[in-house]
C-alpha positions in Angstrom: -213.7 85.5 -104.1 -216.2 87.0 -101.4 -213.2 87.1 -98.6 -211.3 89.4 -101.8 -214.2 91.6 -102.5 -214.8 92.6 -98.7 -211.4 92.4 -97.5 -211.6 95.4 -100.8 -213.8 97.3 -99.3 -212.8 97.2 -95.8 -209.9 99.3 -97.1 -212.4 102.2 -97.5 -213.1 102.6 -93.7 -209.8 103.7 -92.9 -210.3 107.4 -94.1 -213.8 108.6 -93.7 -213.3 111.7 -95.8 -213.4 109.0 -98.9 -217.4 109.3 -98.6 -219.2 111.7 -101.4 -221.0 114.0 -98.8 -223.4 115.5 -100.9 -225.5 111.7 -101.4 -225.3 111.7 -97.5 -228.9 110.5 -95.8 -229.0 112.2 -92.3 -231.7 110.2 -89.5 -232.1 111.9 -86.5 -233.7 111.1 -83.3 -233.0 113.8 -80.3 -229.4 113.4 -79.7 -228.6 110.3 -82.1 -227.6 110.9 -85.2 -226.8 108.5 -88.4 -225.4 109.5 -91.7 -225.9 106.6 -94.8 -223.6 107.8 -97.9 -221.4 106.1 -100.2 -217.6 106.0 -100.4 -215.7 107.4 -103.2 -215.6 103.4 -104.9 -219.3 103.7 -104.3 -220.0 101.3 -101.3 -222.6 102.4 -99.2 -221.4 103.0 -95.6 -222.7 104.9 -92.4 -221.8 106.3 -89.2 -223.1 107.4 -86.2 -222.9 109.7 -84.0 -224.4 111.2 -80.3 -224.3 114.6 -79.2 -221.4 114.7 -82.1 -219.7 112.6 -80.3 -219.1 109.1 -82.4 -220.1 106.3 -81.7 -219.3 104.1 -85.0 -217.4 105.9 -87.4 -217.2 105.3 -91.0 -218.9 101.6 -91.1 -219.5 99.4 -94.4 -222.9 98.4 -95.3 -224.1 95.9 -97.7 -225.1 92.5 -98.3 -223.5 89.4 -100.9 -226.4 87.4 -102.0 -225.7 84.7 -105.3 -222.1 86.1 -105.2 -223.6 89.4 -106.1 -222.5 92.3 -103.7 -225.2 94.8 -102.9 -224.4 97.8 -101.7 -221.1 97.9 -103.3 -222.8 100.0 -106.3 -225.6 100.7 -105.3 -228.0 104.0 -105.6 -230.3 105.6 -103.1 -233.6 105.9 -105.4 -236.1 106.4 -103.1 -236.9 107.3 -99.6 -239.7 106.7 -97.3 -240.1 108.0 -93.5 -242.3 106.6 -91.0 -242.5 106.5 -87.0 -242.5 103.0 -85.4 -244.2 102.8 -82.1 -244.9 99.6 -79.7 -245.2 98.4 -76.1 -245.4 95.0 -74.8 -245.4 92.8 -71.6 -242.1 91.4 -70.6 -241.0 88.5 -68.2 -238.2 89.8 -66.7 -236.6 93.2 -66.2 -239.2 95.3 -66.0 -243.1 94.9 -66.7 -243.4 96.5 -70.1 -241.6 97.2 -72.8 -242.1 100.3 -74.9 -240.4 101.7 -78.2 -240.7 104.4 -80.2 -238.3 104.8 -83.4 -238.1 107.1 -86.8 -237.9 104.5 -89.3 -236.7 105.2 -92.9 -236.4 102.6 -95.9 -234.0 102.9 -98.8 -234.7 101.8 -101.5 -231.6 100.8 -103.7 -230.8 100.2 -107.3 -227.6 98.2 -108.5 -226.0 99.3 -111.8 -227.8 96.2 -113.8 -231.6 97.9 -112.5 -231.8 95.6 -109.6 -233.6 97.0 -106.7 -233.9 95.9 -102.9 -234.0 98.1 -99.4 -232.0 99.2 -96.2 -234.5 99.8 -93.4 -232.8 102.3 -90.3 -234.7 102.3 -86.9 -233.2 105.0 -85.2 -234.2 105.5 -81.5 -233.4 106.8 -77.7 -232.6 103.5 -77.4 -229.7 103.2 -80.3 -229.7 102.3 -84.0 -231.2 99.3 -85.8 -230.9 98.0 -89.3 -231.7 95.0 -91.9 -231.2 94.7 -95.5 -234.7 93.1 -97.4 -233.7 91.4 -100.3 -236.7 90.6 -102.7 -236.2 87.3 -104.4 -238.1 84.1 -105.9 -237.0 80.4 -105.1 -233.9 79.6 -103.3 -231.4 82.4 -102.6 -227.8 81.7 -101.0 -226.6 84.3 -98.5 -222.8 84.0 -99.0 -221.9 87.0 -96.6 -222.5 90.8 -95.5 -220.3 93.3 -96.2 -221.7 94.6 -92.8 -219.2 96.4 -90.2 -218.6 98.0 -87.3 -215.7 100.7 -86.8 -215.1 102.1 -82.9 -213.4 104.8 -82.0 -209.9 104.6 -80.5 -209.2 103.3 -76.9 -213.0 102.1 -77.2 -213.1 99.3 -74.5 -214.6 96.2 -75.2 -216.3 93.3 -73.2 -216.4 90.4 -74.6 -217.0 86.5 -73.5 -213.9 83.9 -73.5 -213.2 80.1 -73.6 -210.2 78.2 -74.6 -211.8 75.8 -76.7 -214.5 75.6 -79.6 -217.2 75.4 -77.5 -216.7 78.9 -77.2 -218.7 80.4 -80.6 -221.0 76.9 -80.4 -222.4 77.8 -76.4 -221.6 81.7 -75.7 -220.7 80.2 -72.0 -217.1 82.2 -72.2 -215.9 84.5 -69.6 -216.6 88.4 -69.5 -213.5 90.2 -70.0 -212.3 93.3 -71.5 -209.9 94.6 -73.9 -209.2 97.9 -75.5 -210.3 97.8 -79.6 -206.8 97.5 -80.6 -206.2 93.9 -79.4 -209.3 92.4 -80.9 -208.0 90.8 -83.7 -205.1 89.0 -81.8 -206.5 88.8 -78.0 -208.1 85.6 -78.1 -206.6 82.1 -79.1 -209.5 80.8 -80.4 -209.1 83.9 -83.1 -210.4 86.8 -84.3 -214.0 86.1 -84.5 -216.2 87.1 -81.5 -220.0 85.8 -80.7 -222.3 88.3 -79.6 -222.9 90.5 -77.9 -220.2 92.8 -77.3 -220.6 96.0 -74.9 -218.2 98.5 -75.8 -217.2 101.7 -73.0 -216.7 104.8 -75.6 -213.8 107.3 -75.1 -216.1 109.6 -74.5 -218.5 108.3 -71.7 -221.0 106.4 -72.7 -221.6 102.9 -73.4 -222.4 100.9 -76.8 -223.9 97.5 -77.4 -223.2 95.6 -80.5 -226.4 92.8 -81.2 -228.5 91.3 -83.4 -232.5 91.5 -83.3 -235.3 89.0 -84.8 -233.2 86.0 -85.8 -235.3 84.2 -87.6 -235.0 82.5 -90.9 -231.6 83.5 -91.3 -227.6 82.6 -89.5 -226.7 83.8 -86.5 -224.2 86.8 -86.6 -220.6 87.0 -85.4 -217.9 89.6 -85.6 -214.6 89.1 -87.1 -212.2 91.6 -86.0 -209.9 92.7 -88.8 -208.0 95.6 -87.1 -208.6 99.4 -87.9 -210.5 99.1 -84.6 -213.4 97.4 -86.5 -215.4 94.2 -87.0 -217.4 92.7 -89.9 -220.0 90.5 -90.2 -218.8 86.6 -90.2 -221.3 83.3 -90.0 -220.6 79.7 -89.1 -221.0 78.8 -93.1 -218.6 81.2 -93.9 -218.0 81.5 -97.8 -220.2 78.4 -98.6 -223.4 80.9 -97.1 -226.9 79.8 -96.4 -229.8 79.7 -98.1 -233.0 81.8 -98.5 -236.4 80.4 -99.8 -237.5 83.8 -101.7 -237.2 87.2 -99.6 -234.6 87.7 -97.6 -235.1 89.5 -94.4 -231.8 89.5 -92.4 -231.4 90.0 -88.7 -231.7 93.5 -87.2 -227.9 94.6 -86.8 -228.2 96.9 -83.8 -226.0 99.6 -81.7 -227.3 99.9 -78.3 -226.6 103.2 -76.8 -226.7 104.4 -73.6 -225.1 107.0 -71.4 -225.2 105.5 -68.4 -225.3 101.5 -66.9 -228.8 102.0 -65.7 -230.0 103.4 -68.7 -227.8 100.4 -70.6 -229.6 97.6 -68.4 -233.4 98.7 -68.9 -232.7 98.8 -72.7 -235.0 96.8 -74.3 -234.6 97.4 -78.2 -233.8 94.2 -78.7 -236.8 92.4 -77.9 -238.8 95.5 -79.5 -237.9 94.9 -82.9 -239.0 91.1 -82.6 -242.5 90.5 -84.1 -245.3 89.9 -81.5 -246.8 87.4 -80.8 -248.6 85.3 -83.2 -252.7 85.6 -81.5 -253.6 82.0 -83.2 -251.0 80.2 -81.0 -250.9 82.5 -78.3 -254.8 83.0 -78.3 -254.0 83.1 -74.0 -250.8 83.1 -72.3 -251.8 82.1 -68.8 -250.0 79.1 -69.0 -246.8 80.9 -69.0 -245.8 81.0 -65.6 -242.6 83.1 -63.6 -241.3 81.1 -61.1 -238.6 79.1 -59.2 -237.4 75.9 -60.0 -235.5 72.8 -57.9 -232.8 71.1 -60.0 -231.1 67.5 -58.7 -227.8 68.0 -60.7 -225.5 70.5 -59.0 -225.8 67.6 -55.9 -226.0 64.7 -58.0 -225.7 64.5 -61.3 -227.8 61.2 -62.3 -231.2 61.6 -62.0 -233.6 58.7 -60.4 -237.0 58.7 -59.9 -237.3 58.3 -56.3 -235.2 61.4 -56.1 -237.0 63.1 -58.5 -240.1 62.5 -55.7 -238.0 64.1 -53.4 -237.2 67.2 -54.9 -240.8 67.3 -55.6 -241.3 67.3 -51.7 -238.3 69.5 -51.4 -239.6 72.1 -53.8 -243.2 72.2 -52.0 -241.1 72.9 -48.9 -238.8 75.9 -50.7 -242.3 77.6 -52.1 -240.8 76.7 -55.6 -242.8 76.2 -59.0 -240.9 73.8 -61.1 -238.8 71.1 -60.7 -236.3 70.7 -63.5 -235.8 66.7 -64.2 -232.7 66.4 -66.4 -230.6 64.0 -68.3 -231.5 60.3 -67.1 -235.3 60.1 -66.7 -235.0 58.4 -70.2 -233.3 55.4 -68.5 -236.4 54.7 -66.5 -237.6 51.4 -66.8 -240.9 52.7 -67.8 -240.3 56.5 -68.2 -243.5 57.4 -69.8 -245.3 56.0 -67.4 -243.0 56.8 -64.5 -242.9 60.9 -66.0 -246.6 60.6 -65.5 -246.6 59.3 -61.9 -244.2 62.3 -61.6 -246.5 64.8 -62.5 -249.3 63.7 -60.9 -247.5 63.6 -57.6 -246.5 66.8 -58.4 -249.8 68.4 -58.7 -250.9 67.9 -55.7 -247.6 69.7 -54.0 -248.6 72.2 -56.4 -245.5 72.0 -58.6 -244.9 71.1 -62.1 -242.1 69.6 -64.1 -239.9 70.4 -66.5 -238.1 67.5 -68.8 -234.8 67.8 -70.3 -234.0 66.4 -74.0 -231.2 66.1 -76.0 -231.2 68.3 -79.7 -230.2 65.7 -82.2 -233.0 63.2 -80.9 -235.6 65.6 -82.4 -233.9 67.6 -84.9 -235.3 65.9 -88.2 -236.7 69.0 -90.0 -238.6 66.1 -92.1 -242.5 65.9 -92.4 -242.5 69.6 -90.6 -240.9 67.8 -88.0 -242.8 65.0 -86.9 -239.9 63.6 -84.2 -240.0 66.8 -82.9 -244.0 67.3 -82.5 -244.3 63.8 -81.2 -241.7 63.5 -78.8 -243.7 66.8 -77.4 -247.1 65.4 -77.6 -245.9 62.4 -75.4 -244.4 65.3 -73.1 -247.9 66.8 -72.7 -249.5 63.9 -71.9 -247.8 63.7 -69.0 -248.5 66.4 -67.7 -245.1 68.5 -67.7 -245.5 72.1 -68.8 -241.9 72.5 -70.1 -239.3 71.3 -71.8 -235.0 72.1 -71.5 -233.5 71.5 -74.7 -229.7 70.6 -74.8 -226.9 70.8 -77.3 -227.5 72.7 -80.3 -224.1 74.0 -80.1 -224.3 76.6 -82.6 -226.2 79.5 -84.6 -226.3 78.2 -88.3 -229.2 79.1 -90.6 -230.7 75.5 -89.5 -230.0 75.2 -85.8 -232.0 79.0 -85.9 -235.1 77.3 -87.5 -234.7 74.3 -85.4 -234.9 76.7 -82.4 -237.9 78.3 -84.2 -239.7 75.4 -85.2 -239.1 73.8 -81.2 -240.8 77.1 -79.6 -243.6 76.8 -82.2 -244.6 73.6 -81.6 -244.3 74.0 -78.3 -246.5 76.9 -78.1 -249.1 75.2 -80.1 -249.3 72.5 -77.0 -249.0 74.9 -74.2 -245.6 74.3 -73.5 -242.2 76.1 -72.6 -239.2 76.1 -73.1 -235.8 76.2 -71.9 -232.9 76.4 -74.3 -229.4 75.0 -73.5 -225.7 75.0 -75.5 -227.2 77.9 -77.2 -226.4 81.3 -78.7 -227.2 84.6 -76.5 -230.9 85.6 -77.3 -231.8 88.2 -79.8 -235.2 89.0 -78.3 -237.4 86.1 -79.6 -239.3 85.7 -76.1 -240.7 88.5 -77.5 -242.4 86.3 -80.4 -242.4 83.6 -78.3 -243.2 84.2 -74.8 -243.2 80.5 -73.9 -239.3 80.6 -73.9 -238.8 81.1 -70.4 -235.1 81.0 -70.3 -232.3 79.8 -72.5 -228.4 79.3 -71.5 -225.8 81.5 -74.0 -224.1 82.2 -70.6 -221.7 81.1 -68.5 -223.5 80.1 -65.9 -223.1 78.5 -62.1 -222.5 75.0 -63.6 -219.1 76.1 -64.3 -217.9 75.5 -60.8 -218.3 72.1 -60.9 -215.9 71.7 -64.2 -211.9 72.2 -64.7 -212.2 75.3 -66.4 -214.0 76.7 -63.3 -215.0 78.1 -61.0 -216.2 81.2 -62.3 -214.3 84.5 -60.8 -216.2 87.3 -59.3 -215.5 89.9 -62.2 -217.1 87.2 -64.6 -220.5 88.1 -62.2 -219.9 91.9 -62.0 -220.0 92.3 -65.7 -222.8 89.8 -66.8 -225.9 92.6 -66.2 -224.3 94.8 -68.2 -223.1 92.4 -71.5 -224.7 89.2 -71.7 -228.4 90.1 -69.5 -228.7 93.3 -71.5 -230.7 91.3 -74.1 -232.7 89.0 -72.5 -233.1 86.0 -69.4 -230.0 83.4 -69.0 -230.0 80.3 -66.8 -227.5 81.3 -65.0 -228.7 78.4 -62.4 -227.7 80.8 -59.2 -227.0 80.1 -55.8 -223.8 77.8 -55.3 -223.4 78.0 -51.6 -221.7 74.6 -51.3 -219.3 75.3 -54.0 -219.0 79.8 -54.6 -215.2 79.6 -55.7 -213.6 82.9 -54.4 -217.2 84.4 -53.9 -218.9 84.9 -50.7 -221.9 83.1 -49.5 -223.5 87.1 -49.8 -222.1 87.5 -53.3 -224.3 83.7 -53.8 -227.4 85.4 -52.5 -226.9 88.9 -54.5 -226.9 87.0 -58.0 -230.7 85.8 -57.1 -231.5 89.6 -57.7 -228.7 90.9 -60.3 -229.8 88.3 -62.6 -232.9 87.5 -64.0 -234.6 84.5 -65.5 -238.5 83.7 -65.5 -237.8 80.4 -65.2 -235.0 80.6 -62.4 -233.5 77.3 -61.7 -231.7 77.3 -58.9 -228.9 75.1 -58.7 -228.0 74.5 -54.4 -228.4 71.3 -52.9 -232.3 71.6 -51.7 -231.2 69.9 -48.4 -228.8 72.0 -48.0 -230.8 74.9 -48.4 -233.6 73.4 -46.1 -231.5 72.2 -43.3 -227.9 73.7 -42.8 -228.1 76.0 -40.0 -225.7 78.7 -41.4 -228.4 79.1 -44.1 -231.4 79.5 -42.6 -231.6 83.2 -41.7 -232.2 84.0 -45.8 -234.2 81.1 -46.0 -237.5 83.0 -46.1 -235.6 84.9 -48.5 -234.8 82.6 -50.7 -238.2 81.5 -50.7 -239.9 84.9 -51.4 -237.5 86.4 -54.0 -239.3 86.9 -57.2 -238.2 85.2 -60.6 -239.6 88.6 -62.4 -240.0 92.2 -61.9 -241.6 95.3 -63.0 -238.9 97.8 -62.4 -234.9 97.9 -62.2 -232.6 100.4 -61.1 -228.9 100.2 -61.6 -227.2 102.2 -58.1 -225.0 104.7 -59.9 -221.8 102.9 -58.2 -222.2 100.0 -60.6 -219.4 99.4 -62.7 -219.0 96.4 -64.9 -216.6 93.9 -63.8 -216.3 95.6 -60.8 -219.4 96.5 -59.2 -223.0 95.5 -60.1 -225.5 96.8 -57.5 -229.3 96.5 -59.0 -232.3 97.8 -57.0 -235.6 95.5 -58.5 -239.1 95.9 -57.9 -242.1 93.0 -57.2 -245.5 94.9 -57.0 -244.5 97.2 -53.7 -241.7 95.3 -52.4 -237.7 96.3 -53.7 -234.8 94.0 -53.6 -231.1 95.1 -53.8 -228.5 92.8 -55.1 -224.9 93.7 -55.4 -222.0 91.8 -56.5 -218.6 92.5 -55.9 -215.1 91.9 -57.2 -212.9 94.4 -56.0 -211.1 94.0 -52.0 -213.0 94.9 -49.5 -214.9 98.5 -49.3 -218.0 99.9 -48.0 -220.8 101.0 -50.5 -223.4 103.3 -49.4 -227.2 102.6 -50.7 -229.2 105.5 -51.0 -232.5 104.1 -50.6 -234.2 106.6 -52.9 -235.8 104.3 -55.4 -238.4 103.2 -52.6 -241.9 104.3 -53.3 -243.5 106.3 -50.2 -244.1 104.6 -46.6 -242.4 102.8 -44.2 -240.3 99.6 -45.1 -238.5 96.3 -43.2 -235.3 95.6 -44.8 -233.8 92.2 -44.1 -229.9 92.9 -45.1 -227.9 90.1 -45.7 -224.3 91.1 -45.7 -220.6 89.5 -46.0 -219.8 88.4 -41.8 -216.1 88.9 -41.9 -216.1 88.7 -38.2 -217.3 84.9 -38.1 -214.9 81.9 -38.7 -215.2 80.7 -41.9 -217.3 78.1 -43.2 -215.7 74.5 -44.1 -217.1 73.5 -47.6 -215.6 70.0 -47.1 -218.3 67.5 -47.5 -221.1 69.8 -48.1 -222.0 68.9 -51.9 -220.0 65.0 -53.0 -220.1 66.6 -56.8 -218.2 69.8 -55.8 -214.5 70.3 -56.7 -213.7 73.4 -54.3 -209.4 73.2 -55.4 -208.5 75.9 -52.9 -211.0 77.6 -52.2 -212.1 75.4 -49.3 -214.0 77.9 -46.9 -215.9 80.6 -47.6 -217.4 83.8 -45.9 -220.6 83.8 -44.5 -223.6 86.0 -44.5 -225.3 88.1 -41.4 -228.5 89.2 -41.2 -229.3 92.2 -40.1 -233.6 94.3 -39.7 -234.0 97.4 -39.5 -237.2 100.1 -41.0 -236.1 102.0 -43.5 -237.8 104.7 -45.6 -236.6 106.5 -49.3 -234.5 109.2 -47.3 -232.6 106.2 -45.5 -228.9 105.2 -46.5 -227.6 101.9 -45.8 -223.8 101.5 -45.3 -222.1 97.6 -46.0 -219.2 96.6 -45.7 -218.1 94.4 -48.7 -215.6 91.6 -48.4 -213.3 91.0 -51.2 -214.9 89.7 -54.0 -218.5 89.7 -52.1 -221.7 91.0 -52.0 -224.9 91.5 -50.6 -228.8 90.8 -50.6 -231.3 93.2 -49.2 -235.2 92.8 -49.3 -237.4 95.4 -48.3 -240.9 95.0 -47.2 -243.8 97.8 -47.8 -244.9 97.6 -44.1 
């Protein structure tokens, strides 16, 4: 009956000229511009537009909660303005966050008297909303009546696998489609995870997400033609329930008008609570850094090489090493995970332990597996904790993930989530989430469906990194697929993570003579910054070259999947002063590497050799340009020194 009544109202997109113009509800904010009205059948829609250009047109709004629509007769009764403003300390892109927003709440009545509210955030940044459903004892969310129409020849990035995993990890590929072909372009179906970054007609970029997931399903976005999408959830028509008020997700349109602009936007984690000051009373216990991790070499995990990479990560300048599936075999793991970390601490590194989901996801007793499966992690000394296999976004895998962060917070833990949805900003509540997977990451390589394909890299900092860290796990020098050993290096900058686990052989990264010249490099590059610039020649799937900041020093990564062509940097974005760039660029001149042998776990198919990377030193200032010369589908790494 829910699918009938929205697929009902869906028709009422098609013509926009249906809405009654005179109940229209105009938000403004500089350029950005959204209109809230109803339709002629009296569902409550919106649109929005920039510099009268749209970017959703006529859009359905509403929520189905106890089988009741709301929103589908509903009646603006009251209206109340306000200005939201907020900054905060990020882990990641930049240093600091800010937002500033009109916000306005609608209140609105049904026909039967009930009443409940529409809140609109409407920024530089883009356009947020969240219905607030007041309520007493369990409520079931069966649906919203929630869409999402583009305009024509919109294009749309999107992630893809060829199997269910695909909506229960977010690790698909990046590709790109024009609106059109959404409903029929994947074979896993019409439904889509988030997020999805959308090039308008018009110039201009959109970015479909979802903000402050908590309590509530994870969205998705079924395609249903009419170059639009509306709301879907794993329960589908069977819903989820609600202990009293319902607060639902933020539904939000990123906007942008250019890739650099797109990349620092940072709405998402803005409309996240902060942080709760009784469990984070001090937060110097969440620490940026770089991490070793065993598995991309070997994949079982012992503890006498678990010692090793200890040693190895002392010698790399790493934080963390990331001990993964297999320590639970030991014959005395407790007592061996201690050893560990003791041993540790005196090279100055600290450990990270990976666990399984469904050994500690028994929401009983507040979750008492849970809490003391991480009491026994403290007392060994580990600061962190990589949680696997949730494989999903329902209404209780999202308090599971809620509950896991809290509990760890309350010991001083972090935490790394894995087989999980994208993020929706909640490092923002919970800053002790370091990192979290949703992505399709390095490990990929090593599969069947593998290995990942340049244009997969080009696009990830403009779809997937736009709201939040991944663990991408970069660096695969011993297995890059049709990338370049440059292109390897280049995804150290162009992606972010503030805990960045890096997935080469340490060995190899310690002892093969073709690596050496970045290995300073390697060691030095930061895990955080405080400011990012996206060169103007970015463009996604094709080109992603991203000037960082650390403190004085910059870093240039660029990652390429087009055939070979020079790119010209225009150093501007350096501060004043003189500067020692170390380039590290494609060596198409050089024979080939051999990748035979290098890494026993790799399957390299044939893509056998790869190209190397040179290393070239030079001063440079903000009025220098640097020319490269980029192999097909490769890249480049450039760090430059404040001398």
């Amino acid at each position: 009956m829910v699918t009938r009544i929205i697929n009902l109202f869906l028709l009422c997109i098609v013509i926009s000229s249906c809405a009654k113009q005179e109940t229209a509800k105009t938000i403004t904010n500089n350029a950005i511009k959204v209109k809230v009205f109803t339709l002629d059948n009296n569902q409550l829609a919106y649109t929005i537009s920039k510099e009268n250009n749209i970017v959703l047109d006529t859009s359905l709004l509403g929520i189905v909660v106890n089988n009741k629509p709301l929103g589908a007769n509903s009646k603006i009764v009251r209206e109340e303005k306000t200005t939201v403003s907020t900054s905060f300390p990020l882990l990641g892109i930049k240093s600091k966050g800010t937002y500033n927003a009109d916000q306005t709440k609608f209140t609105l009545q049904e026909k039967d008297g009930f009443t409940w509210h529409l809140e609109f955030n409407v920024s530089s940044e883009g356009v947020a909303y969240r219905y607030l459903v007041p309520g007493e004892g369990k409520q079931t969310v069966n649906a919203e009546l929630t869409s999402f129409k583009l305009p024509s020849k919109t294009k749309i990035w999107y992630f893809e696998r060829d199997s269910d995993w695909k909506l229960k990890s977010h690790a698909g590929e990046w590709l790109s489609a024009d609106i059109s072909a959404m409903p029929t372009v994947s074979k896993m179906g019409p439904i889509q995870g988030l997020t999805l970054t959308c090039e308008l007609p018009n110039s201009g970029y959109a970015l479909i997400a979802e903000s402050a997931l908590f309590n509530y399903s994870g969205l998705r976005l079924k395609a249903t033609g009419n170059n639009s999408f509306k709301a879907n959830f794993t329960e589908e028509e069977t819903g989820f329930a609600v202990e009293n008020n319902i607060t639902s997700a933020w539904r939000c349109i990123l906007i942008a008008d250019d890739l650099n602009t797109l990349a620092n936007n940072t709405m998402v984690a803005a409309l996240n609570p902060a942080p709760d000051p009784n469990i984070f009373t001090n937060t110097g216990w969440i620490k940026p850094g770089k991490s070793v991790w065993h598995w991309w070499s070997g994949k079982y995990v012992n503890y006498k090489e678990e010692i090793e990479m200890v040693d190895d990560a002392e010698a790399l300048n790493f934080d963390y090493s990331m001990v993964d599936e297999g320590w639970e075999r030991w014959d005395n793991k407790w007592k061996q995970v201690k050893e560990l970390c003791d041993y540790a601490a005196t090279k100055d590194v600290s450990i990270f332990l990976w666990k399984h989901s469904k050994e500690i996801n028994f929401p009983e007793d507040e979750y008492a597996v849970m809490r003391h499966f991480l009491d026994s992690v403290k007392q060994t000394g580990a600061v962190g904790v990589k949680v696997d296999f949730m494989n999903g976004q329902n209404k209780s895998l999202i308090a599971f993930d809620e509950a896991l962060l809290k509990n760890a917070a309350k010991r001083q833990l972090m935490v790394n989530f894995h087989g999980c949805q994208q993020s929706s900003g909640e490092y923002r509540t919970y800053p002790n989430e370091v990192t979290r997977e949703g992505i399709r990451g390095l490990e990929v390589n090593h599969m069947k469906e593998g290995p990942l394909p340049a244009t997969h890299n080009a696009a990830l900092p403009f779809t997937r990194y736009v709201t939040g860290h991944a663990d991408y796990t970069p660096i695969g020098f011993t297995e890059p697929g049709e990338t370049t050993w440059a292109h390897q290096l280049g995804t150290l900058v162009t992606f972010y993570s503030p805990f960045n686990c890096i997935a080469e052989n340490t060995q190899f990264l310690l002892t093969n003579k073709s690596v050496q010249p970045a290995l300073d490099f390697i060691k030095e590059v930061p895990s955080v910054w405080d400011e990012t610039f996206v060169l103007p020649e970015s463009e996604i799937g094709e080109l992603a070259a991203i000037a960082r900041r650390n403190k004085e020093d910059w870093y240039v990564g660029v990652l390429h999947a087009r055939n070979q062509e020079k790119l010209i940097i225009d150093c501007t974005f350096l501060g004043d002063g003189e500067y020692t760039a170390s380039i590290f660029t494609d060596d198409m001149e050089t024979e080939r590497i051999n990748l035979e042998g290098f890494n026993k776990e790799a399957n390299l198919r044939q893509w056998n050799t790869a190209i190397p990377f040179k290393k070239e030193v030079k001063s440079v200032n903000k009025n220098s340009k640097i020319t490269i010369t980029l192999a097909s589908k490769g890249g480049a790494a450039i760090q430059f020194k404040r001398n």
